[in-house]
N, C-alpha and C positions, 0 to 999 in steps of 0.2 A: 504493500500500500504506500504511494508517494506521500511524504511526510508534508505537513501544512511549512506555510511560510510564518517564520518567525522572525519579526520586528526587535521584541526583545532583545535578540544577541546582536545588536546594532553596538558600538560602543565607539567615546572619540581616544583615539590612543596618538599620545603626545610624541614626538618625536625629540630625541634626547642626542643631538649631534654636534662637533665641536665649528663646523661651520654655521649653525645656527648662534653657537655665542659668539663667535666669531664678530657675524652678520648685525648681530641684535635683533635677531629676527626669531620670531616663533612659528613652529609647525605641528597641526596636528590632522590625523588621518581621519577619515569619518566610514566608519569599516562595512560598507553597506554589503563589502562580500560573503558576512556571515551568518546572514538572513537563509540561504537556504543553498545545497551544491548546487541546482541546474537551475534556479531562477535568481542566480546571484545577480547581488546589486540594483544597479538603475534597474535592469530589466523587468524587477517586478515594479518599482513605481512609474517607469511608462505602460504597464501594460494594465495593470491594476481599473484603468478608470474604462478604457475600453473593452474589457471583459464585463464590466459591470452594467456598460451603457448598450453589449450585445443582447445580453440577459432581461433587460428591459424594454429593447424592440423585440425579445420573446423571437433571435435568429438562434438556430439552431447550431452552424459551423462558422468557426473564426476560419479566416481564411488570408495567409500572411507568405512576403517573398523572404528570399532570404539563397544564399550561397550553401555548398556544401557543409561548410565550417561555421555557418552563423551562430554566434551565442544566440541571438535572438529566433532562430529559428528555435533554436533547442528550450530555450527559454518560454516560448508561446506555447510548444507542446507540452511540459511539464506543468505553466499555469492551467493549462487549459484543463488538462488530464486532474489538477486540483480540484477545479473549477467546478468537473465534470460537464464539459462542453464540447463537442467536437471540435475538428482539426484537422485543416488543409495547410500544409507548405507547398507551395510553388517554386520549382530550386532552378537555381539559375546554372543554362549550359543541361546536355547530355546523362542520361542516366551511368554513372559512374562505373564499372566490373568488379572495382572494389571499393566499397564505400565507406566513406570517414567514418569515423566513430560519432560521429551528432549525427549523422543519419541513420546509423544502425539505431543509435538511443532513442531517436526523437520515434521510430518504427515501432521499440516495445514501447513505450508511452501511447500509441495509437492513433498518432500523426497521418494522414494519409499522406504520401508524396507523389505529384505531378512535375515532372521533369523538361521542361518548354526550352526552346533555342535561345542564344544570347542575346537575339537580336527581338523576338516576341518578351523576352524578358525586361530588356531596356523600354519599351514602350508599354511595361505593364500590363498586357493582355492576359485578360482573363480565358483559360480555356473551356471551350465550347461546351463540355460534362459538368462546367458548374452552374448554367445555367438552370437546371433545375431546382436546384440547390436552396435553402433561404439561409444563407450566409453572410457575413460581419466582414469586412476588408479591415487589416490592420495593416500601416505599411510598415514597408521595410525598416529595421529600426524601430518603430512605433512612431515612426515622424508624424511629427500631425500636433493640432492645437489640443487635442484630448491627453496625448503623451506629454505637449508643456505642462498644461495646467495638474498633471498627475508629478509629475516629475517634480514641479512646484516645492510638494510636500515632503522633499526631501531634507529639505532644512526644517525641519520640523523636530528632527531627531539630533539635535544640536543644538545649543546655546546660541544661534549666527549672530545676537549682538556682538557675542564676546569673538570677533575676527574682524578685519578689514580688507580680505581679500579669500574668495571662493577659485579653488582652483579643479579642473578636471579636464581630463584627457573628450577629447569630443570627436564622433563618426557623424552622426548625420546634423548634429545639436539640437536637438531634442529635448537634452538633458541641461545643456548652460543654456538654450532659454526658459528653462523652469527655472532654474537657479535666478536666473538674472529678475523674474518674475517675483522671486521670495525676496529680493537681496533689498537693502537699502539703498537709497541716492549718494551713500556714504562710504559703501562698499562697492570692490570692482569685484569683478567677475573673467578671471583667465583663462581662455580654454585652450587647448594643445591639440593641435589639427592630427589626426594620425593618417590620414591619408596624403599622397605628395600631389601638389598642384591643386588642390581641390577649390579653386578660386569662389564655384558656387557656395562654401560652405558661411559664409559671413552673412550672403545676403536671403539662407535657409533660417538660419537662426536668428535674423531681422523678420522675415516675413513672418513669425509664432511672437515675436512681442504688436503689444499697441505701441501709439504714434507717442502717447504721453512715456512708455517704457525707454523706446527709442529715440528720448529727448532727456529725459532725466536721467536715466542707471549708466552706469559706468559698466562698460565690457570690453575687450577686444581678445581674437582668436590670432595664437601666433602658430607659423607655420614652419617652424626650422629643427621639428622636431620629427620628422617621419620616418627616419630611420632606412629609407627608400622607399616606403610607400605602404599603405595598408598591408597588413600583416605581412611585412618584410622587415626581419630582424639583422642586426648585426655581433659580432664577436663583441663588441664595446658596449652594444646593449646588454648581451644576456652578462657579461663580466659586472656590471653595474647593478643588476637586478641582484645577483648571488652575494653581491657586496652590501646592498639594503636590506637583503635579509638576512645578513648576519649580524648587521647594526642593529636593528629594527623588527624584528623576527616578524614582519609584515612581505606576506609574499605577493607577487605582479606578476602578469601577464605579460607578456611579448607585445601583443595586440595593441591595448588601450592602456593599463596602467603602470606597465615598464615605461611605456615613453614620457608620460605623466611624472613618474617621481623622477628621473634624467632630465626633465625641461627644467622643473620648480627647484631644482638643486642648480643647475649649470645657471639658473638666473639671478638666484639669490648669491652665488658666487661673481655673480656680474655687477652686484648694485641693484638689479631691476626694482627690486624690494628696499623701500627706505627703511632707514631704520627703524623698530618700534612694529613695526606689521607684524602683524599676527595671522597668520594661513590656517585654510583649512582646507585638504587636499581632499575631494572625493575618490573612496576607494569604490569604484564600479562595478567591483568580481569580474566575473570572466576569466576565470584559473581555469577552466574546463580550456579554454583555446591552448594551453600547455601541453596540451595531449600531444598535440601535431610534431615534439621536440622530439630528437631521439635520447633517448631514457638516459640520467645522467647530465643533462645539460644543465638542469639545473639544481639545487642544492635542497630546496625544499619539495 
């Protein structure tokens, strides 16, 4: 029986480093990845408010895209299978000969998988067998104004007067315009692009704020962090993740939150951060995307 999501084991765990006194700077992690293993993190509070608002147009199947390796794929089937809701992924590219381990998982969970071209993928086509269907569209990521406003509540589980600066690794932003949504006029909001070039992504997570958000909050998304590009790691990355978890016994991803704690250290090592800030890094989960390493590479 898939176990419920638990909020409880949320906690903020402070980070104790000699470049933070250094700095004068304070950091601490906001651990959303130990809410649950397959719907860690963001994933359940962008998915949270759209599960709820399917249920009450009374649809029957969520129906959501997503890649081979998607946390969010994996993640919408384990809420769902919570939920007890049905579940369509639509995965982007060719049915695979051998398949990742989020598809074999997301299959016991009871996911169905439709497998569509890259090219019907990128323009979002719905395949023709779901037309009879009475199903819930979530998108990729949970992008959308339902996923801001859900995502919102993630400062909920944190003191956010006590910071001046919300920092988190960002894919579609989703998640920093929740953030940016919760935050004060007084706090900024940092997010760390993990995709290379993604020029769209500034004016994604402008179009989920209002015109008064995008006039008063303080934001900006930096891009010098990608490592080469959505899930493309480097020797310097995974060397730095084994290094933060031996300081910090807080483990990361490859993905989203290795690039995240390498941006907010290489800047607080720059100045970026005046003195006197006090940070509060979102931990996102997404440890499942670890799998894809070969065993050994990392330490935890």
């Amino acid at each position: 029986m898939m176990q419920d999501i638990n909020l409880n084991n949320i906690s903020v765990d402070h980070l104790s480093l000699p470049l933070l006194t250094e700095k004068k700077v304070t950091a601490s992690v906001l651990r959303l990845d130990k809410i649950h293993p397959l719907v860690s993190g963001n994933k359940w509070f962008k998915l949270r408010f759209y599960l709820q608002e399917a249920k009450k147009q009374k649809k029957k199947t969520i129906v959501t895209f997503g890649g081979a390796w998607s946390n969010h794929i994996l993640a919408t089937a384990a809420a769902s299978s919570i939920e007890n809701i049905n579940c369509i992924g639509i995965i982007r590219g060719e049915e695979p000969a051998n398949p990742s381990p989020v598809l074999i998982k997301v299959k016991e969970l009871g996911m169905q998988l439709i497998f569509i071209s890259r090219e019907d993928y990128s323009l979002r086509k719905i395949p023709v067998q779901l037309n009879d269907i009475k199903h819930y569209i979530v998108n990729e990521g949970g992008y959308g104004q339902t996923g801001a406003d859900a995502a919102a509540t993630i400062l909920n589980y944190c003191k956010k007067e006590n910071y001046t600066h919300f920092c988190c690794a960002v894919g579609t932003g989703t998640m920093m315009a929740g953030l940016i949504k919760s935050s004060s006029p007084l706090q900024e909001i940092i997010g760390i692009s993990v995709l290379k070039n993604n020029t769209e992504l500034d004016g994604n997570v402008k179009s989920l704020l209002t015109n008064a958000e995008k006039k008063d909050k303080k934001f900006q998304v930096i891009h010098d962090y990608h490592f080469g590009g959505y899930a493309k790691h480097t020797r310097v990355l995974i060397e730095f993740m084994n290094e933060f978890f031996r300081l910090t016994q807080i483990p990361a991803d490859f993905v989203y939150t290795g690039k995240l704690f390498f941006a907010v250290t290489q800047l607080i090592n720059e100045n970026f951060f005046y003195p006197g800030s006090r940070l509060l890094l979102i931990h996102s989960g997404g440890l499942q995307g670890n799998s894809s390493l070969r065993n050994g590479t990392l330490i935890f």
